[in-house]
N, C-alpha and C positions, 0 to 999 in steps of 0.2 A: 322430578316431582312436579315439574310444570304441567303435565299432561293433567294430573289431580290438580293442581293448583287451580290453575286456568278458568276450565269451567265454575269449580266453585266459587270463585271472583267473581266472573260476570254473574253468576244468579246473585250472589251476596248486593254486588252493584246492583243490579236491579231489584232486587227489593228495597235497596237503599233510596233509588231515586222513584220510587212508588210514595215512601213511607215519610222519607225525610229524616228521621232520626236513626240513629246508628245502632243504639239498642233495641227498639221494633225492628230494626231491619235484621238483625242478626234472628233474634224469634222468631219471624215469618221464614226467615234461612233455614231454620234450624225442623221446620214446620213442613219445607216444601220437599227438603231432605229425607224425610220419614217416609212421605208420600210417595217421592220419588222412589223409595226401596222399599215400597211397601209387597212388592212381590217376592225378596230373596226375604223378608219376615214369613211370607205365606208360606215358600220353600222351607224355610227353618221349622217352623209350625210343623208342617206335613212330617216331616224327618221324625221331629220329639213324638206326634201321633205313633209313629211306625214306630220305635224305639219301644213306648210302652204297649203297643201289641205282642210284641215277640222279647220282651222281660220276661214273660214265665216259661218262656220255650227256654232263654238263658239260664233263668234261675235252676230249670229242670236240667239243662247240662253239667250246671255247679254243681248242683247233688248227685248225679248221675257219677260224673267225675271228680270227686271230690278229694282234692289233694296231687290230682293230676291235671299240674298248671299246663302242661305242652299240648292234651288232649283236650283240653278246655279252650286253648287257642284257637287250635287245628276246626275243632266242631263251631266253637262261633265266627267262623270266620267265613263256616258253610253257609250256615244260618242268617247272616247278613247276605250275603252272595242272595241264597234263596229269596229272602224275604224283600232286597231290591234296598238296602237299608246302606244308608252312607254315614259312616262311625265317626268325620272327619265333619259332618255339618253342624256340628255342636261347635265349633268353633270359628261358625262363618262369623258372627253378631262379633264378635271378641275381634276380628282382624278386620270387619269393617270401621269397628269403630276406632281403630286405632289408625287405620288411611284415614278416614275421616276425620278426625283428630289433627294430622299430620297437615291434609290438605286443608283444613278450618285455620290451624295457624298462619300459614302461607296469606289465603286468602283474608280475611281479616288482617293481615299485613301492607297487602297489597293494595285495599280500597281503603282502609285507614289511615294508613301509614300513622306521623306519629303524635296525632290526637290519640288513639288507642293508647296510653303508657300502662305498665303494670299497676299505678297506685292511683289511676285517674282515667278515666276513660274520655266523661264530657265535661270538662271544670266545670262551665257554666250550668251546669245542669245537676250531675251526680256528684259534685264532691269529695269527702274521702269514703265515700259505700265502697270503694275497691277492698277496705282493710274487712267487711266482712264476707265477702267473697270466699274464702276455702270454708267459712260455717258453712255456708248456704250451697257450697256445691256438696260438702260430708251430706246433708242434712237430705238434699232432691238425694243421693245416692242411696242412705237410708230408705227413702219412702219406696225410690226404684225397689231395694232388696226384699222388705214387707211384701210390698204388691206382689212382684213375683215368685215370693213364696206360697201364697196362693194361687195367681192365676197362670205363672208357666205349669205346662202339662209335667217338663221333665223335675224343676226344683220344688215341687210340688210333690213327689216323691221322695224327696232328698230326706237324710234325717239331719232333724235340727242344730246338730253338732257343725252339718257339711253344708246347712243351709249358711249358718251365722260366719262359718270360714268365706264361703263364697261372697256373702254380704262382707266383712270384714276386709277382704281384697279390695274390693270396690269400694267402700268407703275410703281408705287408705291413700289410693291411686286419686280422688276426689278431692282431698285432703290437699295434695302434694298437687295436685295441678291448680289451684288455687292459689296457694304459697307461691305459683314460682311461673304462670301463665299470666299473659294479657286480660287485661278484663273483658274484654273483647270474646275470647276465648273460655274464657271462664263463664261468661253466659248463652256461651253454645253449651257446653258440656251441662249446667245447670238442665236448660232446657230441653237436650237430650235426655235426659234422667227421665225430666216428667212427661216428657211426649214418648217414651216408650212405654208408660204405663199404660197409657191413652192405647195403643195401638196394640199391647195383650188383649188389650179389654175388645178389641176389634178383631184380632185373631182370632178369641176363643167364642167369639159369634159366627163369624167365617167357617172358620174351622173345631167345631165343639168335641172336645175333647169326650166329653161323657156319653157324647153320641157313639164312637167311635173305639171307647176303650173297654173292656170285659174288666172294670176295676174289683170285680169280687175273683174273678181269677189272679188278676193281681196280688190281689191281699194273701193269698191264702199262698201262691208262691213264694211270697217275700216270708211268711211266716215257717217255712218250712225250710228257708238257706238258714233263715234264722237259728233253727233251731238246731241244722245242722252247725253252724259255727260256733255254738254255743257247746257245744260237746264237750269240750274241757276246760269251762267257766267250773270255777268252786274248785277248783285242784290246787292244794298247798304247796307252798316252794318246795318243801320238803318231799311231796311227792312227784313234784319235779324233776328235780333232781334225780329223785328212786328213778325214775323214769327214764330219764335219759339215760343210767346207769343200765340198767336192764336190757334196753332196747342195743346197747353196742354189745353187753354180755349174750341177747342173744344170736345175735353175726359172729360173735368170735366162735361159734360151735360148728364143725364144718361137720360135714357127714350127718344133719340129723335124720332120723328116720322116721320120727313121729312126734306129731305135735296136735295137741287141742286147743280147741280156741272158747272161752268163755266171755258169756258178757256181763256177767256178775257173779258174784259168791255163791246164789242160789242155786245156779248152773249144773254144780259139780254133782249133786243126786242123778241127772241123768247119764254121765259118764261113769257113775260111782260103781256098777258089775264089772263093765268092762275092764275100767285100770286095774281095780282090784283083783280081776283073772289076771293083768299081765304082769302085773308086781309076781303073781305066786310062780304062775306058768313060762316066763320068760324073763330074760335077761334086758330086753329094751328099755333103753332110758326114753322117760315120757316127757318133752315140752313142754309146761301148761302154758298156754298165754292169755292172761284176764284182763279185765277194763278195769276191775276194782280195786284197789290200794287195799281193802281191805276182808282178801277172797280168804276164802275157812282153808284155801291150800296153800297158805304159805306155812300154818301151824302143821297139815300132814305133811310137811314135807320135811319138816324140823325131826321125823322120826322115819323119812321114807328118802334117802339119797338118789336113789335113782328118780323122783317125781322134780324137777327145774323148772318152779315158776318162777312169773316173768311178770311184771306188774307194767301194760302199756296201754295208753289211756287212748279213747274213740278216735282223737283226732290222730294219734302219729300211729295207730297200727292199720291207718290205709295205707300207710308207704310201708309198713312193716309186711302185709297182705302181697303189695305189690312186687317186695322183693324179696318172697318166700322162695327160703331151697330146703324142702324138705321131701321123705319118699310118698308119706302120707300125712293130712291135713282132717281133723274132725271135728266138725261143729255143729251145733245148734241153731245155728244162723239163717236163714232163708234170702232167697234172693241175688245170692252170690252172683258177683259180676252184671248184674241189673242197678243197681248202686254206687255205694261208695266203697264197699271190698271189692276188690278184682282178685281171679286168679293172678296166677303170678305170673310175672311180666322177665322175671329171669328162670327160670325153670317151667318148661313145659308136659311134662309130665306127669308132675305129679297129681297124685290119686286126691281128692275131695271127696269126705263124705259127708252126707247130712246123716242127724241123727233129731227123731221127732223129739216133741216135747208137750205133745199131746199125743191121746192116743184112737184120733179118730181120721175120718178121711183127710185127703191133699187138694182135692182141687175145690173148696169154698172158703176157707179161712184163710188159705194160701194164697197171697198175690197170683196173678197170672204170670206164669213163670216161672215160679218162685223155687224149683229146684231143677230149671233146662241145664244151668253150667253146671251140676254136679255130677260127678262120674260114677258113685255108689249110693245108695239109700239103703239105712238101715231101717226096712218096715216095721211096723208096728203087727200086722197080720200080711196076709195073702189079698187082702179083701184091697187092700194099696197097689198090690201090685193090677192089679184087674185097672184102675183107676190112672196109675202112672202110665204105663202100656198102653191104653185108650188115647191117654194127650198126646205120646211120641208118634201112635198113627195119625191121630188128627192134624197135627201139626206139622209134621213130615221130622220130628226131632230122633236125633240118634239113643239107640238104647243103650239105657244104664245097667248097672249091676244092680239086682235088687236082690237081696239076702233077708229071708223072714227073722231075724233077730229079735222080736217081739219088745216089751217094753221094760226097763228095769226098773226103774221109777214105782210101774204098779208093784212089782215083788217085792221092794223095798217097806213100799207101809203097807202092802199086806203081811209081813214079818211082825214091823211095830204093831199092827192090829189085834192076831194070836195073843203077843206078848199084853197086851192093856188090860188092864183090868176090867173086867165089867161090872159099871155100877148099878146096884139095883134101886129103881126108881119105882113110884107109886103112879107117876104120870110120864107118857110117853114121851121123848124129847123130840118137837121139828125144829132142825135148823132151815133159816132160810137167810140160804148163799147167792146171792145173784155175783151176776159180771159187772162191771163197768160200765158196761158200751151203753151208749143213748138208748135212752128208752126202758132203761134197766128196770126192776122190781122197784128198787129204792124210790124212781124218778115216776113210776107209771101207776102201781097198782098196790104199794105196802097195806094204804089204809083199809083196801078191802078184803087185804089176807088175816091182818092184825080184827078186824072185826069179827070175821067170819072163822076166828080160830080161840081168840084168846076166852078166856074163861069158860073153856068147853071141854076140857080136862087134861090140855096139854100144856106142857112147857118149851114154852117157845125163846128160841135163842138169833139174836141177828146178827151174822158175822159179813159184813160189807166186805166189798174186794177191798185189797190194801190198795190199788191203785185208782179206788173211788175215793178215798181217805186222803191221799196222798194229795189228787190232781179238785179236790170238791170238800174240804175241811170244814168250809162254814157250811156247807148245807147237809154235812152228815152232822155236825153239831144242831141245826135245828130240827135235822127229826128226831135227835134225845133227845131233845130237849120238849117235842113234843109228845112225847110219848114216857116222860118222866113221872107223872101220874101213876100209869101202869105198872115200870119198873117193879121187879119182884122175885116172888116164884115162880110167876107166870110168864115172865117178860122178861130179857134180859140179852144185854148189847156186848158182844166179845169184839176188842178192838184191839187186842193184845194179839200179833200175827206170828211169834214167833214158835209158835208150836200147831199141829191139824190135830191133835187127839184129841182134841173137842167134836172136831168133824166124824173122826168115826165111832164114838159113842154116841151117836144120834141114832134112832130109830126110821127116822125119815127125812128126803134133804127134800128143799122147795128151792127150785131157781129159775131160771130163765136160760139163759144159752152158756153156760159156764162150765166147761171142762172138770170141775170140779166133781160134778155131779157122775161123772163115768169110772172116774178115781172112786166116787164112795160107792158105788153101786158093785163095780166088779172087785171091791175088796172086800164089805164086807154082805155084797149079797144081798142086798134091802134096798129097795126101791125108794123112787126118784119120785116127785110131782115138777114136770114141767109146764112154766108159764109160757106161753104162746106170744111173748111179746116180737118186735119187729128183730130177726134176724141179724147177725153182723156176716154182711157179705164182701170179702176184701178181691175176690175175681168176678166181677159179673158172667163173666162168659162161663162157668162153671155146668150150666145145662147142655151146654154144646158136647159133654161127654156121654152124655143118658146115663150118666150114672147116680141113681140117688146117693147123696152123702152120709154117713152116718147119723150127723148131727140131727136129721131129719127119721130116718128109718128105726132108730132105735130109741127114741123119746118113748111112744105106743108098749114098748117090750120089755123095757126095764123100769118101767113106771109108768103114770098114763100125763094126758096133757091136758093146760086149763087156761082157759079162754080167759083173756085178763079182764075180758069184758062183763064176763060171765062166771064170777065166786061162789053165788051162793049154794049153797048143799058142799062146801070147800071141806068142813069138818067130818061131814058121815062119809066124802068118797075117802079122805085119809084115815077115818075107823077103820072101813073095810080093806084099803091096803095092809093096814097091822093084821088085821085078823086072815090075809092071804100070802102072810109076811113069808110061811114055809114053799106054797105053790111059784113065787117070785125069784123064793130061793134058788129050787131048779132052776129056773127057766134062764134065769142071770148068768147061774154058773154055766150054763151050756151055750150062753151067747160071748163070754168070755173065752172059752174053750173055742169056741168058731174066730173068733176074731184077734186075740190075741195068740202068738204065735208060739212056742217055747218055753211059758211059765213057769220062772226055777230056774232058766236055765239062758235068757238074756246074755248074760256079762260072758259067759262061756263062746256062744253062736258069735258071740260080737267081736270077741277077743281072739280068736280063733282066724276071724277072716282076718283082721288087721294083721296078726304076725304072716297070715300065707301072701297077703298083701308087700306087706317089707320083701321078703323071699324074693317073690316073684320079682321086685324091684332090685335086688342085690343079683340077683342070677344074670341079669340084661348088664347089669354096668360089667359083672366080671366075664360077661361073651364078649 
């Protein structure tokens, strides 16, 4: 300890015989000390800068990999390597200050000897001020821990939980060296406190964080680990429990051959032909595995033995994903292995397939990517495969299996449509359904449809997306609330989402970019008005295929488009739709016929491959 001791004696001495008094001598100690290591602060500075540059590169590997702590090691460990980043400088300040510390006793030992006492430092001078010594070093530890909740780059990020632990340490340790250190001593560490305030505040002039940092990319990554950690917030013991019951019930099942993966109760409409072919047509017992505790398959299954679901919640069916052994896997899912699902990490063979859940193009609503790791697609048309085929040359990607399966979903309520009643009205009904996404009808252009429609002899109805409702309560609350006046025959708000045959007794849908609208159009044949508002584009690179999207080429065909800018004459072009409501009719049905593939006959096409699927996988284990 001499080597530390040493030096800090002689500086201590010599400020001593500068100042004269023992207590300024230690202050200016304590002052030249700072100065002196004001460049491993500039070091530490530069480190926390770099740390929060490449936080959302991190946070994008937690989600990437998420639940996969070894491969989250392995990639950030690149990621520092790359970035020049040392994970270990966050602890330089913590171990100098504790040599420093170390060597501050020594030395205050050495040039004081024992005038310094613990409960007395200069009689003639200070008296008993030793007894409040540990307040005043808590209290400089305090102000340290405030200050640098604001002004360090890295606790500055921190949340207030991890800020007031970190503060709570150091105050503690403050506390205790007060009680049981020389007074001597106890006004270096004081003094340190507040002259590291001093010297943030010189850092982040030096070195400015805000200059330096992308804090809105920040924010917006930290909000999306968030949300991923949040995945199984709100889950009751009880379903806990279910949970981890389930999740061993489904490992004890060796040999399965097929399994679907749901990620809510809503789900099951789009597997509903399919299983339904394999319950009649075959003997396979079907997996389910859903996110909701409360999926409509656990009631058919109370009457359906062979259907085995399995109730596993966001957060544990990544490891469920990762340790799947089954022959075939079918989901709705997109993105597979781009994320937090991976295929499977013990079984490599098995078959994946996507299954749409709209029934329009793949490469603009779809991530980029969003079905490379899938080894089958079940299309909606042929008009996908043209589209799929384009990315695997563009891209250099290997080809999938694409099987024209078409859509079941639309056969589904085109069945319930037949079967509805139709009510005879005196005034036409428009519904108008928009989407969610920014910029929606709701948010952009209602007052100028609601103008340019209401009391001009229809019956106008506003069915919001449920997840406009869900994620925007108060502000679908003030526009009833402005439009409460009107309310009526003319006017009228459906918030109730648990049935659509309100949708297809409509005579006309008004939306914006809403899947909805393809569903009412090719079911019951009657044209669409779409609003022209801003696009939701989840691939940018989607023009790199030349291929126009659906979403775009058949707006013009199965209804016309309207400038949101531009309403008025809104009411005479939906007259004249009603009155071409039969020329529509053709045209609708023959762009259904082009685009959808099989109609009628979905769940058959679907079910059909799956079992030659199993086969094919039983023939290879038993060669």
């Amino acid at each position: 300890m001499d080597i530390i001791v040493a030096p800090l004696a002689a500086l201590l001495q010599l400020c001593y015989g500068f100042i004269n008094n023992y207590a300024l001598a230690i202050i200016a100690f304590t002052l030249l000390t700072k100065i002196i290591l004001f460049p491993v602060g500039l070091w530490v500075q530069k480190n926390a800068i770099s740390m929060l540059r490449i936080t959302p590169k991190l946070n994008s590997l937690k989600i990437k990999y998420y639940g996969d702590k070894d491969t989250i090691a392995e990639e950030t460990q690149r990621l520092y390597k790359k970035e020049h980043y040392h994970p270990l400088a966050s602890t330089v300040p913590m171990i100098i200050q504790l040599v420093m510390l170390i060597g501050v006793i020594g030395a205050v030992k050495s040039v004081m000897g024992e005038v310094d006492t613990p409960l007395n430092l200069i009689p003639s001078q200070a008296g008993g001020l030793s007894v409040l010594m540990p307040f005043a070093a808590g209290l400089a530890a305090l102000a340290l821990g405030l200050s640098q909740n604001k002004l360090n780059p890295l606790q500055r990020e921190q949340g207030s939980s991890e800020q007031w632990m970190t503060n709570g340490i150091s105050i503690f340790i403050s506390l205790f060296l007060g009680f049981f250190v020389s007074l001597g001593v106890g006004i270096y560490w004081i003094f340190s406190n507040l002259f590291s305030i001093l010297q943030q505040l010189v850092l982040n002039l030096v070195l400015d964080p805000k200059k330096r940092v992308d804090y809105a990319e920040l924010e917006r990554s930290k909000k999306e680990l968030e949300a991923m950690g949040g995945l199984s917030k709100g889950v009751s013991p009880e379903d806990k429990k279910r949970e981890k019951a389930d999740y061993k019930r489904f490992f004890s099942v060796a040999n399965k051959h097929l399994v679907f993966y749901s990620e809510k109760s809503g789900f099951y409409k789009y597997f509903k032909d399919v299983i339904e072919f394999l319950l009649k047509r075959s003997n396979v017992i079907i997996h389910y595995v859903t996110n909701d505790p409360k999926d409509m398959i656990f009631k058919l299954a109370e009457s359906e033995p062979r259907i085995k679901p399995y109730y596993i919640g966001p957060t544990r069916l990544i490891t469920l994903m990762m340790k799947m052994d089954a022959d075939v896997v079918v989901m709705t899912c997109p993105d597979l292995d781009n994320f937090h699902y991976k295929r499977s990490y013990v079984r490599k063979d098995i078959e994946y397939i996507y299954m749409f859940h709209y029934p329009l193009s793949t490469h603009m609503v779809l991530n980029t990517g969003a079905l490379d790791h899938y080894d089958t697609v079940f299309c909606v048309g042929e008009f996908q495969f043209d589209e799929i085929r384009a990315a695997e040359k563009l891209y250099s990607l290997p080809e999938k299996k694409l099987i024209a399966a078409g859509y079941g979903q639309l056969e589904q309520l085109y069945e319930s449509y037949l079967a509805l009643e139709k009510p005879q009205r005196e005034k036409p009904k428009v519904l108008i359904a928009p989407s969610w996404q920014p910029d929606n009808i709701l948010d952009s252009c209602l007052d100028k449809i609601i103008s340019e429609l209401y009391g001009k002899g229809f019956q106008l109805v506003i069915r919001p997306h449920p997840e406009y409702v869900k994620r925007f309560g108060p502000r679908m609350d003030a526009i009833v609330a402005r439009y409460s006046d009107k309310v009526g025959d003319d006017l009228s708000f459906e918030l109730d989402f648990s049935g659509n045959s309100s949708i297809f007794d409509s005579d006309v849908l008004i939306t914006d970019w809403s899947g909805t609208a393809y569903e009412f159009s090719f079911v019951t044949l009657k044209p669409a008005v779409f609003v022209d508002t801003k696009p939701k584009i989840n691939n940018p690179r989607y023009t790199e295929l030349g291929i126009e999207p659906l979403e775009f080429s058949l707006r013009d065909r199965v209804g016309i488009r309207v400038d949101p800018a531009a309403m008025d004459g809104l009411s005479e072009r939906i007259a004249l739709l009603l009155q071409r409501a039969d020329q529509y009719s053709d045209k609708i049905l023959e762009i259904r016929e082009k685009y959808v593939s099989n109609f009628g006959r979905s769940g058959e096409v679907g079910g059909r491959y799956i079992l030659s699927a199993i086969r094919e996988k039983q023939n290879k284990k038993e060669k």
